[in-house]
N, C-alpha and C positions, 0 to 999 in steps of 0.2 A: 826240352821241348817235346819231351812223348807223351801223347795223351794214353788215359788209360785204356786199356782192351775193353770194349762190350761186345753185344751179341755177334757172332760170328757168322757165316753160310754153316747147314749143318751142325754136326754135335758140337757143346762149346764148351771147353777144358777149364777146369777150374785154374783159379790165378798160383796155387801151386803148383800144378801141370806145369802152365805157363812158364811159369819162374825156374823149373828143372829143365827146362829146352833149349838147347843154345839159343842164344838171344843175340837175332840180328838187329838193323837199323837202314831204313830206309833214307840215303842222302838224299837231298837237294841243295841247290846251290843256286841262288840268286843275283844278279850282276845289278854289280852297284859301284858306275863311276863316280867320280867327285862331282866333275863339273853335269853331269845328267843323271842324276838320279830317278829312277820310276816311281808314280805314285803310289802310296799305299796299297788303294783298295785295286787298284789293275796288278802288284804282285799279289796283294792274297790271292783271288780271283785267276791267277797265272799259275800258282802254286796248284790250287786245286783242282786245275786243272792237268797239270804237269802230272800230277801224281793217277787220274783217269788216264791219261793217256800208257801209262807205262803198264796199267791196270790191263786195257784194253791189248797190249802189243802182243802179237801172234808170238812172241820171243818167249811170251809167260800164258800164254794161252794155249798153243800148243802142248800136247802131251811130253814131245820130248823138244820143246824148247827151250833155246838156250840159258836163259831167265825161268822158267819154269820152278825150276827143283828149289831157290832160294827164294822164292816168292812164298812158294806154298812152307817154307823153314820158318821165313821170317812170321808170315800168316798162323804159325802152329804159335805161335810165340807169343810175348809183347810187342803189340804194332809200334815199335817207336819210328819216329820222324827225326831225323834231325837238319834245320837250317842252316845254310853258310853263305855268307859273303864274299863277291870277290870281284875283282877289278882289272883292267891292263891285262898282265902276262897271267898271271895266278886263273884269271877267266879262259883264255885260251888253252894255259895246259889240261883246267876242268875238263873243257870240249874234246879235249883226246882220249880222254877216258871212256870206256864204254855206258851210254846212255840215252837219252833225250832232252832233247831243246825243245818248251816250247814257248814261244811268244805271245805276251798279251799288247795292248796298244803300245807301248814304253819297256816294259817288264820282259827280263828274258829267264825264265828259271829251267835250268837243266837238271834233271833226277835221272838216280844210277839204280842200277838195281838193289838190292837188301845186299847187307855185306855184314860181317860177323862184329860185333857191337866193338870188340877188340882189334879190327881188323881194317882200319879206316887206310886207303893208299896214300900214299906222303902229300902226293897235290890236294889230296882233300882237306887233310889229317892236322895243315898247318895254318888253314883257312878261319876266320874267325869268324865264331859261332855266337858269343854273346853281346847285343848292345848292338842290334840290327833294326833300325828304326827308320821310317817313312815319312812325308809328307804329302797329306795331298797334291797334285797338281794341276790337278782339274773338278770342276763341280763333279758331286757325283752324286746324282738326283734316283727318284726311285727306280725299282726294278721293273722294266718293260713286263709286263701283263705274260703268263703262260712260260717263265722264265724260271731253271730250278733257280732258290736262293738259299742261302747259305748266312744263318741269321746270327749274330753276334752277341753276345751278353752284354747287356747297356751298364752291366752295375759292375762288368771287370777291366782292369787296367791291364795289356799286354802289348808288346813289345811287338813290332810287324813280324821279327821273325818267328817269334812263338806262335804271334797269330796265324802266320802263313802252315807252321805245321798242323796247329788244331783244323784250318779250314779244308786241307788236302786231309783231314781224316776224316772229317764230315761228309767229303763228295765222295771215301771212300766206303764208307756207310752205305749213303742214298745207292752207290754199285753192289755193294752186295744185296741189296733188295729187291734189285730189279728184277726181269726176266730176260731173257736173250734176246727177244723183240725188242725189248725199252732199251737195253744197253746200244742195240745195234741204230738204235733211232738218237739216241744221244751221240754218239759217237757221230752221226755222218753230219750231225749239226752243229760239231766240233765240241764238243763236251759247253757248249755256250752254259753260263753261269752268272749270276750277280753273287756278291758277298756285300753285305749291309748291317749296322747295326740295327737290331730291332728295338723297337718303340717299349719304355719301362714298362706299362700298363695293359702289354702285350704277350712281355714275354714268358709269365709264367702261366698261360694259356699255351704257346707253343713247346712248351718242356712240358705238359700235359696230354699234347698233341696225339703222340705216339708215332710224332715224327721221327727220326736216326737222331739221337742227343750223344755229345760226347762229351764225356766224364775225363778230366783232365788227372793225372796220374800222381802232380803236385812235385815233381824234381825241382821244376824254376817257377818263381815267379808268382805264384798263385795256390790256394792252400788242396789240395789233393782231393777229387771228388767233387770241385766247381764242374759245375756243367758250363760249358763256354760257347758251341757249336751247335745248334740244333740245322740239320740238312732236309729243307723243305722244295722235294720233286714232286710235280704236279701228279706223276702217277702213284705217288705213295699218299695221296689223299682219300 
């Protein structure tokens, strides 16, 4: 579920660089009871946001925060994501682990900080990562006007969990773009988001854009070098 690396803040390391750095993995983990399930587009949309918030946290902001050093390791690297499901006890032990919850209307997704690709802790490690799939639960009509969104490729077929990691690398895109104004103005308005399929006859207008497009890396699901994600913030117009 890791899309591929593009432009980065600053000088940007070739994909051999990349590939010679330790190679960490940004978890998340999504709860998903039997009997209440959250709808699709409020975990993608959770997701991508979960992963600004962890972006924003004074823990990796800070110079010598505690999240810091493994942020900027995993950021030297291939940005991978990877999705987990989990339920009952499996969801609670997550929560002990050091991290973030955050909540969308239904949707609870908690992400930990970058951790060594080899390095996964037991309660994550046994958690199941492939064949995490959604249903809507509620209409979900267009994006309120003045809203970043977060546009989907109308012509790919993936999985909510794949999807949730492409979408939290797309809002992590639109944050590397910003400036410290726009981050600090996103942030107090709760990183608010839509995630929406875009319209066929649209979308290769907005992979034109020169919006934040994310190039999928091609491990699961889909053939390496799909663009899937383009991350459309009103200030990056």
């Amino acid at each position: 579920m890791a899309p591929a690396p593009v432009a980065e803040p600053g000088d940007t390391p070739s994909s051999e660089d990349r590939d010679e750095r330790p190679q960490y993995v940004l978890p998340l983990v999504v709860r998903v009871e039997r009997a209440t399930p959250p709808g699709r587009t409020d975990a993608l949309e959770t997701s991508a946001r979960a992963v600004l918030t962890l972006l924003a946290d004074l823990r990796v902001t800070e110079a010598d925060g505690e999240w810091a050093e493994r942020v900027a390791a995993w950021e030297d690297a291939r940005i991978r994501k990877v999705v987990r499901r989990a339920r009952g006890g499996e969801w609670r032990r997550a929560g002990e682990l050091p991290g973030v919850t955050v909540r969308g209307r239904e949707a609870e997704v908690r992400v930990f900080p970058p951790i060594p690709l080899d390095g996964w802790p037991k309660e994550l490690a046994k958690l199941q990562v492939s064949g995490t799939d959604l249903e809507e639960t509620a209409e979900v009509g267009p994006p309120e006007p003045g809203l970043p969104v977060l546009w989907l490729n109308p012509e790919l077929e993936m999985s909510a969990g794949k999807t949730m990691a492409q979408t939290g690398h797309a809002a992590q895109l639109a944050w590397w773009r910003l400036d410290e104004a726009q981050r600090k103005e996103w942030a107090e308005a709760g990183f608010a988001l839509a995630v929406r399929t875009a319209a066929p006859e649209e979308w290769e207008d907005l992979v034109r854009s020169g919006l934040p497009v994310v190039q999928d890396a091609g491990f699961t699901e889909i053939a390496p070098g799909s663009c899937t994600v383009i991350a459309d913030h009103p200030a990056l117009r």
